[in-house]
C-alpha positions in Angstrom: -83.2 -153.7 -49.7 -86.3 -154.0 -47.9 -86.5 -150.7 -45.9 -84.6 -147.5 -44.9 -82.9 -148.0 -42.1 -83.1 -145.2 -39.4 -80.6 -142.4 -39.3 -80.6 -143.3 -35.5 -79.5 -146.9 -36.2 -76.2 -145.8 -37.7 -72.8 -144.2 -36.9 -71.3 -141.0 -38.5 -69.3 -143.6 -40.7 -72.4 -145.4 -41.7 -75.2 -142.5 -42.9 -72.2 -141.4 -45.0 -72.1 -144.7 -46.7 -75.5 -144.6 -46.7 -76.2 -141.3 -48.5 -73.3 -142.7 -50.9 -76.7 -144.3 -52.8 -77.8 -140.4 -53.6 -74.5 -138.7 -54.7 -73.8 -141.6 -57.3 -71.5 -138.8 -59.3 -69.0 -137.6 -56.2 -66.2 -140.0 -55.4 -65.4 -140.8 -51.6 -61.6 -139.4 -52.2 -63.3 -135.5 -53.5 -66.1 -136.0 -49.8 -64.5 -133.4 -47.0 -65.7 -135.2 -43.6 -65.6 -131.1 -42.5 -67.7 -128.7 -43.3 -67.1 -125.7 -45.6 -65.6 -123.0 -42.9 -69.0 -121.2 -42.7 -71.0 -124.0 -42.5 -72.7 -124.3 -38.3 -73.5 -127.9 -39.3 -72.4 -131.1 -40.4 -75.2 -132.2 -43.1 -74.1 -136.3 -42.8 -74.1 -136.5 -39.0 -77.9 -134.5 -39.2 -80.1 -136.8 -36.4 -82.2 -136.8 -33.4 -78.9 -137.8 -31.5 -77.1 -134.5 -33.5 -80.2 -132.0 -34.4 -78.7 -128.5 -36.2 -80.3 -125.1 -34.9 -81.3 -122.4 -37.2 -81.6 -119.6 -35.7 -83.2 -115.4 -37.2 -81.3 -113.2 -38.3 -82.6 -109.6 -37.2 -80.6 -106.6 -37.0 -77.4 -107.9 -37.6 -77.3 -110.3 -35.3 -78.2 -114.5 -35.2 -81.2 -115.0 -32.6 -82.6 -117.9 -30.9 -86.9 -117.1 -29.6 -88.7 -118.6 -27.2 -89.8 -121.6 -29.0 -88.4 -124.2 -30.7 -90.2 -126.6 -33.3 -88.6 -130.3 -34.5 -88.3 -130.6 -38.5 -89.1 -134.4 -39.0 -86.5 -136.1 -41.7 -88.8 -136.5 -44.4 -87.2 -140.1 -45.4 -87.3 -141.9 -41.6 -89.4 -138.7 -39.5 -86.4 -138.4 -37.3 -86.3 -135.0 -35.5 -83.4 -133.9 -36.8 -84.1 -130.1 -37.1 -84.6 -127.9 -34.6 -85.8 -124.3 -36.0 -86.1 -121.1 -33.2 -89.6 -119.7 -34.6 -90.4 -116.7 -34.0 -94.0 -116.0 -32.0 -96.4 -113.4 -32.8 -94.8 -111.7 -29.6 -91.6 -111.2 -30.2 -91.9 -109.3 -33.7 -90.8 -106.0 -32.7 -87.6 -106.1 -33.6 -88.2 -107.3 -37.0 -90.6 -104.2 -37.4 -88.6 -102.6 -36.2 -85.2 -103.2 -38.4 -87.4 -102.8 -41.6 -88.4 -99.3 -40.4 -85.5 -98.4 -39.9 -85.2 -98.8 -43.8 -86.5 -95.6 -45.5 -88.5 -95.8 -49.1 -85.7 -94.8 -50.7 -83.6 -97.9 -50.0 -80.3 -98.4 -48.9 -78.5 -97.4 -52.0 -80.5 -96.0 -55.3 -79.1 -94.1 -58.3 -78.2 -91.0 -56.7 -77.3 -91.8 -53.4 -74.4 -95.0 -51.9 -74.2 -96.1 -55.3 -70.9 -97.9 -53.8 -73.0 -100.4 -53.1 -73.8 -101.4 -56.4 -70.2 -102.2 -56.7 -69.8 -103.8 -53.3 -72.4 -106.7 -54.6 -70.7 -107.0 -57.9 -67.7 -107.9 -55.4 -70.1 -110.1 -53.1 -71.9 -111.8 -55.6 -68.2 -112.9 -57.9 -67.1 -114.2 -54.7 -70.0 -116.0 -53.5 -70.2 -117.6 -57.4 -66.0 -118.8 -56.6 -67.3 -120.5 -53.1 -70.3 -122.1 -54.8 -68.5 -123.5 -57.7 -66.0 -125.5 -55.3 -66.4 -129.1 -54.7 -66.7 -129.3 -51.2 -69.2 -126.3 -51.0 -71.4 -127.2 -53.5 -71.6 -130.9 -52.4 -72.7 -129.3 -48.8 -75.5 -127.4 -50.4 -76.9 -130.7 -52.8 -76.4 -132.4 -49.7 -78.3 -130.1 -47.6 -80.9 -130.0 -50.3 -81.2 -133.8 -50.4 -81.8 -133.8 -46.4 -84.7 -131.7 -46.2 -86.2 -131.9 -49.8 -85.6 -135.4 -50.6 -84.6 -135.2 -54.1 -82.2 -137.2 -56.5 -78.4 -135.9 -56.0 -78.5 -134.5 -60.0 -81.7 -133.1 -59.7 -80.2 -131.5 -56.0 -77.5 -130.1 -58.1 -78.8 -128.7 -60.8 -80.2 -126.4 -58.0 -76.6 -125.4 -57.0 -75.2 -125.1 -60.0 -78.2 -122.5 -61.1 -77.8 -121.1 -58.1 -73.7 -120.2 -58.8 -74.4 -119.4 -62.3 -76.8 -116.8 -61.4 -74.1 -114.9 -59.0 -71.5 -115.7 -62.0 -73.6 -113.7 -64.1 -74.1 -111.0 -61.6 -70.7 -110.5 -60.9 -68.5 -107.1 -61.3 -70.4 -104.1 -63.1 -73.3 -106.7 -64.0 -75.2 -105.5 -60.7 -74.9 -101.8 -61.3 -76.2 -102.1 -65.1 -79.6 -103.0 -63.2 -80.0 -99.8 -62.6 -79.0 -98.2 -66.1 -81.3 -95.2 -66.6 -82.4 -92.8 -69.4 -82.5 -89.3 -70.7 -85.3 -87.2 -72.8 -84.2 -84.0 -74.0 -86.8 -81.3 -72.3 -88.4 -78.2 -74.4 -85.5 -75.4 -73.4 -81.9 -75.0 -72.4 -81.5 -76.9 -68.9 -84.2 -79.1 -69.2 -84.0 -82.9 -69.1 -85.8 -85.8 -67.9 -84.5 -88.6 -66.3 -85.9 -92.3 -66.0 -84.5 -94.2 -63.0 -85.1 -97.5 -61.6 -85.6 -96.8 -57.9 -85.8 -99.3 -55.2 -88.9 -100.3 -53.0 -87.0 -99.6 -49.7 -88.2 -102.0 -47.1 -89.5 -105.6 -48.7 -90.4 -108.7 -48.1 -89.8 -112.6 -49.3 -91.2 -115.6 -49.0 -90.4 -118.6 -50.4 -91.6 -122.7 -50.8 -90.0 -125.6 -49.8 -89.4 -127.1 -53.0 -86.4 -125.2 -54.1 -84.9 -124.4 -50.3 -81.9 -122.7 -52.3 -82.4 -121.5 -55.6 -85.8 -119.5 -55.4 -85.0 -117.5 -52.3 -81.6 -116.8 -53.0 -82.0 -115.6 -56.4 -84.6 -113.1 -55.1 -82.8 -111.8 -52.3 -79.7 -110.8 -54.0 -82.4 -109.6 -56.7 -84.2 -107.1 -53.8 -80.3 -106.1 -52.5 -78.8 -105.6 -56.2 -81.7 -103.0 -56.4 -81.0 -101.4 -53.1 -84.0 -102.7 -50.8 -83.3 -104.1 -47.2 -85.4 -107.8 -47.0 -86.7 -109.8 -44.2 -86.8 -113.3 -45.6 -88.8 -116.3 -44.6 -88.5 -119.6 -46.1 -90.7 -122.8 -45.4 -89.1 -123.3 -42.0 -89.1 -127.2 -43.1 -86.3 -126.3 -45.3 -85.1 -123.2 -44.1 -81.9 -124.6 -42.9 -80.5 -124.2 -46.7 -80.9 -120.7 -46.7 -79.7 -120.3 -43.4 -76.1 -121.9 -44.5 -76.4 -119.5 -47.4 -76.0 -116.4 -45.9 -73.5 -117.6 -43.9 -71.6 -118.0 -46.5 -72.6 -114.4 -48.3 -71.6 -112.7 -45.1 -68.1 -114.5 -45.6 -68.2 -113.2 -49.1 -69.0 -109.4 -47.7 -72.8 -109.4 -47.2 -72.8 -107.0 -44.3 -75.1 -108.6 -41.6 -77.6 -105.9 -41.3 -78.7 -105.7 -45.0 -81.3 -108.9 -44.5 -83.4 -110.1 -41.8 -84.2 -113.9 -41.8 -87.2 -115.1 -39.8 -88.4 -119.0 -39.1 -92.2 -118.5 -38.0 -95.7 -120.4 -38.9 -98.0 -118.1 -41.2 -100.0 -116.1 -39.0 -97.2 -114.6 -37.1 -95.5 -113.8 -40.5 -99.0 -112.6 -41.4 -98.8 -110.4 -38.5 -95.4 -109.2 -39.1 -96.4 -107.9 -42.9 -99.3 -106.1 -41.5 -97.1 -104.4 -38.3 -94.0 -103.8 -40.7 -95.7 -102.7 -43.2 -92.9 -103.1 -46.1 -93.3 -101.2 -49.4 -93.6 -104.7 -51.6 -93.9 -108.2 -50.5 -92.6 -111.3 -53.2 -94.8 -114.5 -52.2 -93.7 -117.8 -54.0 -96.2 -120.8 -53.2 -100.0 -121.8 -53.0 -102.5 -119.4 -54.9 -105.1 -119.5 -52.1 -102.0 -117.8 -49.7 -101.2 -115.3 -52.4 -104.6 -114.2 -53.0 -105.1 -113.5 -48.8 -101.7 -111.8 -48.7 -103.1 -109.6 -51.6 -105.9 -108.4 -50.1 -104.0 -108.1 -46.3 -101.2 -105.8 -48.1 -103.7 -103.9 -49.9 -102.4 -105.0 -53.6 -98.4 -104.7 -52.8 -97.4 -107.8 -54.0 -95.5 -109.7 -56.5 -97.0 -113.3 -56.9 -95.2 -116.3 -58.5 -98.1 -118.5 -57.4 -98.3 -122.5 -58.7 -100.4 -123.7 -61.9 -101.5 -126.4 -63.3 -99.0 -126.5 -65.7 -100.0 -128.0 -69.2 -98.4 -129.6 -72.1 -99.9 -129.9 -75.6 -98.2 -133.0 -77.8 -99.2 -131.3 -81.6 -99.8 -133.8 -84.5 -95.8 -133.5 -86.0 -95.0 -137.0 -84.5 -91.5 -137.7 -83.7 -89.1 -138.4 -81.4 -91.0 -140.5 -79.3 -88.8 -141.8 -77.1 -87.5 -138.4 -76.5 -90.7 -137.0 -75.8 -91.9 -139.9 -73.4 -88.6 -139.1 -71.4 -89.2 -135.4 -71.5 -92.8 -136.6 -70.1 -91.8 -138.5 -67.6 -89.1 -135.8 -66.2 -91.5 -132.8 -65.9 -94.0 -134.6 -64.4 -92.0 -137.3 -61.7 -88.6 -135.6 -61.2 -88.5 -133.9 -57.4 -91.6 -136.2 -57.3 -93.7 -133.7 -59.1 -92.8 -131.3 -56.7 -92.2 -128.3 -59.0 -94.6 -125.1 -59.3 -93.8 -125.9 -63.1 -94.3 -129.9 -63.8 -96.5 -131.1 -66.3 -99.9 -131.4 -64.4 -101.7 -132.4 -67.3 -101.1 -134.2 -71.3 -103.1 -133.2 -73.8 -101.9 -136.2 -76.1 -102.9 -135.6 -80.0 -104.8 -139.0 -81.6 -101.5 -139.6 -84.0 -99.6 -140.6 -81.1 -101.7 -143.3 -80.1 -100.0 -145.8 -81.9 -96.4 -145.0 -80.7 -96.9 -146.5 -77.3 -95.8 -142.8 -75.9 -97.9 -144.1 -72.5 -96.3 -148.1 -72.1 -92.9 -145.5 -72.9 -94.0 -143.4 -70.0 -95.1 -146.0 -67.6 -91.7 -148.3 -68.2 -89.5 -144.9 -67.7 -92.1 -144.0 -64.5 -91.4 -147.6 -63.1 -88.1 -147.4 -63.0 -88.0 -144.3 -60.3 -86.9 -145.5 -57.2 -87.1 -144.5 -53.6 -83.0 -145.5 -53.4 -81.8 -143.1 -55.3 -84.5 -140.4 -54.9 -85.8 -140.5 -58.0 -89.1 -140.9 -56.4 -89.7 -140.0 -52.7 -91.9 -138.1 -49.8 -94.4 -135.4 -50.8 -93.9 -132.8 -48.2 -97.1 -130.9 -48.3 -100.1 -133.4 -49.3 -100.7 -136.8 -47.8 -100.7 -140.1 -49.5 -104.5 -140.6 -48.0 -105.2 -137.1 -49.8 -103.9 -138.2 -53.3 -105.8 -141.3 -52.9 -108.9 -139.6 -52.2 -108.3 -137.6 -55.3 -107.6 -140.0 -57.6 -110.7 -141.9 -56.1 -113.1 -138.8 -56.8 -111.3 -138.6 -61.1 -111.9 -141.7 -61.2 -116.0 -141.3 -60.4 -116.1 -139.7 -64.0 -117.0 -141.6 -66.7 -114.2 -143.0 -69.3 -111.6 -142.3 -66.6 -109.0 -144.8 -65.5 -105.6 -145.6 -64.1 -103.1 -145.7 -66.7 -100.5 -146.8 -64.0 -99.5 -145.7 -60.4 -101.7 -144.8 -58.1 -100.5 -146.8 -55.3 -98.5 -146.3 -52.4 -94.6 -146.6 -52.2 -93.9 -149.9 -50.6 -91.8 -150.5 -48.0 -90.4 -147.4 -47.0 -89.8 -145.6 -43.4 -91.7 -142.0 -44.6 -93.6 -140.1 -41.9 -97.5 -140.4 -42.2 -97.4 -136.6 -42.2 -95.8 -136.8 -46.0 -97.1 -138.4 -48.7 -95.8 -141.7 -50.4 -96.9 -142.1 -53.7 -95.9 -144.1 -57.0 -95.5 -141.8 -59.9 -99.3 -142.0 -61.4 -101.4 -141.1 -64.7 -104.7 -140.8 -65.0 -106.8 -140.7 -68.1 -109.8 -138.5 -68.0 -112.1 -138.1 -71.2 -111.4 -134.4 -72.8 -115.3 -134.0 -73.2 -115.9 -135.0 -69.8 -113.0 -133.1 -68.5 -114.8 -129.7 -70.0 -118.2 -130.1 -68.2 -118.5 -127.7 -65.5 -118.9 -130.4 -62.7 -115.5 -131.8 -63.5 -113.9 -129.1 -64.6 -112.4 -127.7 -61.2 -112.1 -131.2 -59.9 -109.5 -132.1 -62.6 -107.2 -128.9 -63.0 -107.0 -129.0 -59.1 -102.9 -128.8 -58.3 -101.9 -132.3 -56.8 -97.7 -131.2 -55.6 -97.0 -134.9 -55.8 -96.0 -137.1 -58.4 -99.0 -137.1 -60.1 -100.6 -136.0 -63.7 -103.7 -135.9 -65.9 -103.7 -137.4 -69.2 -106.1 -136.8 -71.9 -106.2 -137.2 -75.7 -107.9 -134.8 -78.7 -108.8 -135.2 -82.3 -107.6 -132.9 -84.9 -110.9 -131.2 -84.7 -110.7 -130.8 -80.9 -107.7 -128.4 -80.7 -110.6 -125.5 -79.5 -111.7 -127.4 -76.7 -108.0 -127.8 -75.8 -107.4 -124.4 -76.2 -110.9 -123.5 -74.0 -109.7 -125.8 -71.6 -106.0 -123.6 -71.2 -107.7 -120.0 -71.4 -110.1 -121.8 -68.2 -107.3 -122.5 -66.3 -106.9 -119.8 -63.3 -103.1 -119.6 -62.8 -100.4 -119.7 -66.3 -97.0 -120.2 -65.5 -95.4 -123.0 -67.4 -96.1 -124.5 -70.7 -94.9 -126.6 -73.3 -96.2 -126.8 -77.1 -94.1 -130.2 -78.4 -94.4 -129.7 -81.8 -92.0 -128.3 -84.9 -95.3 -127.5 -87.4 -94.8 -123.9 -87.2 -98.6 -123.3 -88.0 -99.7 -124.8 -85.2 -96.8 -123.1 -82.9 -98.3 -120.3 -84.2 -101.7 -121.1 -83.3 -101.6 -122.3 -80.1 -98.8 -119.5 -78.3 -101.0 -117.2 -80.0 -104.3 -118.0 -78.3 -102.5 -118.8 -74.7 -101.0 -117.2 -71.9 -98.2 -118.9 -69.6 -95.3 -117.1 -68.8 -92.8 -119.1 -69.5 -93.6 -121.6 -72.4 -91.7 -123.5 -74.4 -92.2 -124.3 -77.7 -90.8 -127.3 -80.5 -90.2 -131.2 -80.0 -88.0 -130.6 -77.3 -90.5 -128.5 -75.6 -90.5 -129.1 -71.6 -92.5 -127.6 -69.0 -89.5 -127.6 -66.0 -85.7 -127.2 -65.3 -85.7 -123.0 -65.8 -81.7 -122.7 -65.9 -80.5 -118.8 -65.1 -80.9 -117.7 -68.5 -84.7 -117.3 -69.0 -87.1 -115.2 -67.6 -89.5 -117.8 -65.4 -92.5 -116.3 -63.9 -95.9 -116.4 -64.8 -98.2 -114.1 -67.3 -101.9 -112.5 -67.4 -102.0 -111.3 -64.0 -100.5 -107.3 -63.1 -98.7 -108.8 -60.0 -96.7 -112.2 -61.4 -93.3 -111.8 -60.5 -90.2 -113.4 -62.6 -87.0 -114.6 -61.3 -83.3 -115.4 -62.8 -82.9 -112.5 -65.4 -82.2 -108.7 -65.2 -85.5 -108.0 -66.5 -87.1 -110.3 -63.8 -84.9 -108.2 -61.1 -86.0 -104.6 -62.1 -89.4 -105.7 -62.6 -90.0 -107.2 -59.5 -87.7 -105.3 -57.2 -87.5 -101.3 -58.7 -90.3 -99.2 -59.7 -89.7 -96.2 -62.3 -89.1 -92.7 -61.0 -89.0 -90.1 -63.4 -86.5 -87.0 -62.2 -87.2 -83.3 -64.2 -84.3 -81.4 -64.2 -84.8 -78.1 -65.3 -82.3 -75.6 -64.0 -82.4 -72.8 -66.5 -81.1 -70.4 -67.3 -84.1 -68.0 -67.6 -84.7 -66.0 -71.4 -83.1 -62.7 -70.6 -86.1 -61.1 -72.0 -88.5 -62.7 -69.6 -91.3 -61.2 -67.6 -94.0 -62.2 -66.1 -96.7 -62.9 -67.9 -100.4 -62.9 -67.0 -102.2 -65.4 -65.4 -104.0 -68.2 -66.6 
């Protein structure tokens, strides 16, 4: 196969046949040729010829604006998309629906606590449409359109997505907001811990995860009891669109979340009108850092990182480790706030071929199957000119990639990359010229790999406590000295530690979310909800009765 052919070239019948190369694990018999019943689009028949429409959500009600943009299909840049944005003049309403929202939120401990039953309901019964066949394939099909990925890959975003509402199911929502007691000093005094709810919020989320990241954190904000207005990259906002669709089948009552499709500064505008008590930003640190100083410091920040891996001087399980490699740093084509950005490779490894390992497993990604495909937010002229600027320091080199895909139909606006290493010196790596040229964040398929003696572990560890943003992490080693040693004198939020130490795939299960920094937000587990979406309010009841000897005494 020489090329993609164009989505406009073929029938209905034909792009399904076609996609057929990216859902390898789903026979033709179990494929629905309909849509799930509140799906607005048909994700195979997607073209220029059969565009979808999302539309806002505000107030209840689905909206078109006055102004439509065209979401180019990142595999042939067929307009096949069209989103209703939103313009900085026509955000009244959206301020207006999250004032309308008071700081006490739309349920809280004391007041509609109903509601924290009503999404226990929602929540089981969106987790029974998501596990069906025919819905989930929609959603890893949906996913695959906008955020070219490889079907499992795809999946695993569904299926973390449905175990997350599985395990928020029935009284699971309500436990969220389990409180405390302290006895007081006399008869009718108590106090009382609660976790309270922000009241009017906001979200935004990347492109890279179009249905696991924003889902998980709006029904986080609602569990709590705060009204959201959502915005998702509107490049893949289509996802999320079909999502709560399908919640308000499941009971989600239309007016609890606003959804918007805008560019940045009008969603810049709307925080600053609206005003809302906490805003959750996923994405580019440069972003967060302006929407922290616009909001005045009410913000939770799951910001990107260059995300590093230490292999420790234990060796074993190299092939393993070379496919654990290769996975956290090419899978999604290294689109992933957590993939490995850079290998710090121990000098006992260098005779287990662990890089011919990697660069055999990294050649056999593919643009057929989506193993390897477009990078949606950094040109393949930009990654070039990057890895033409490493490769000015001295000792560095190619240890393979660094190329363009060949033969592919990819929109110059995205980039097109081979999965690519490149070895940079550790000393040279360390110098203060180089330093913030090396740990800059490529979001492509792209990684850094170095190598340290066993009396360079400090200079690995100075070059970790340097970096500005800690999210993920992996320590691949099962000497429990060094473990020790090196979690100990590091910082990223989620790490993960022993030979099958990886730096992505965060299922459900584990806090993920970054660490060092007041305003990191998690996501997936209860402790990530409450901390990111409730703030402690402490109630003093104290309601006597009075001694029956008492008087009033003198003042003080």
């Amino acid at each position: 196969m020489n090329r993609f052919i164009s989505y406009r070239e073929l029938g209905a019948g034909a792009r399904r046949a076609a996609w057929s190369w990216f859902s390898p694990s789903i026979s033709l018999a179990s494929r629905s040729v309909h849509s799930p019943s509140f799906a607005t689009v048909d994700v195979e028949d997607l073209s220029s010829s059969h565009p979808a429409e999302v539309k806002n959500l505000v107030q209840g009600n689905w909206k078109t604006s006055a102004n439509w943009s065209s979401i180019l299909d990142p595999l042939n840049g067929d307009r096949f998309i069209k989103v209703a944005e939103v313009q900085e003049t026509e955000i009244k309403p959206l301020v207006k629906s999250l004032s309308k929202c008071p700081k006490y939120g739309l349920h809280n401990p004391l007041r509609a606590q109903d509601r924290y039953v009503m999404y226990g309901d929602i929540s089981a019964k969106a987790a029974n449409m998501l596990a069906q066949p025919e819905v989930s394939h929609f959603f890893t099909r949906l996913i695959q359109r906008v955020s070219p990925k490889s079907y499992k890959q795809a999946l695993a975003e569904v299926n973390v997505s449905q175990k997350f509402l599985e395990n928020f199911s029935g009284d699971q929502v309500r436990f969220l907001a389990r409180s405390f007691a302290v006895p007081g000093n006399h008869l009718g005094q108590h106090s009382h811990g609660y976790r309270w709810p922000y009241g009017p919020v906001a979200i935004i989320t990347p492109f890279n995860f179009p249905l696991e990241i924003p889902l998980l954190q709006v029904m986080g904000a609602l569990y709590m009891g705060n009204k959201p207005v959502l915005k998702v990259d509107s490049k893949v906002s289509i996802v999320m669109e079909q999502m709560l669709r399908l919640l308000h089948d499941c009971g989600l009552p239309m007016e609890d979340v606003d959804f918007i499709n805008s560019d940045g500064i009008t969603m810049n505008k709307l925080l600053i009108e609206a005003k809302p008590q906490m805003t959750l930003f996923t994405g580019s640190s440069h972003v967060a850092e302006k929407l922290a100083s616009d909001l005045n410091g009410r913000i939770k920040l799951e910001d990107a990182g260059f995300d590093w891996k230490i292999l420790g001087p234990d060796v074993q399980e190299v092939d393993y480790v070379a496919w654990v490699c290769d996975q956290d740093a090419y899978a999604c084509s290294g689109q992933k706030c957590s993939a490995q950005s850079i290998l710090f490779v121990h000098e006992n490894w260098a005779s287990t071929g662990l890089i011919d390992k990697l660069q055999c497993l990294a050649g056999k990604r593919k643009l057929e199957d989506l193993t390897i495909g477009p990078v949606l937010t950094v040109t393949t002229a930009s990654m070039l000119e990057h890895i033409h600027k490493l490769l000015k320091i001295p000792g560095s080199k190619i240890l393979f990639g660094g190329e363009p895909l060949e033969n592919h139909s990819i929109p110059e606006v995205y980039g097109a990359l081979k999965p690519t290493a490149l070895f940079v010196p550790l000393g040279e790596m360390l110098k203060t010229d180089n330093f913030e040229l090396v740990t800059r964040e490529i979001f492509g398929p792209f990684q850094i790999i170095t190598e340290y003696r066993h009396d360079q572990l400090e200079l690995v560890l100075d070059a970790c406590e340097r970096m500005h943003a800690h999210l993920t992490a992996a320590v691949v080693s099962n000497d429990p000295l060094f473990l020790q040693d090196v979690i100990g004198r590091s910082v990223n939020g989620t790490t993960y530690a022993g030979i099958r130490a990886r730096t992505t795939g965060a299922p459900q299960n584990h806090w993920f979310g970054p660490a060092g920094d007041p305003r990191g937000a998690g996501i997936g587990t209860p402790e990530a909800i409450k901390l990111v979406w409730s703030c402690h309010r402490e109630v003093i009841y104290d309601i006597g009765p009075l001694p029956k000897d008492w008087e009033v005494p003198a003042a003080t």
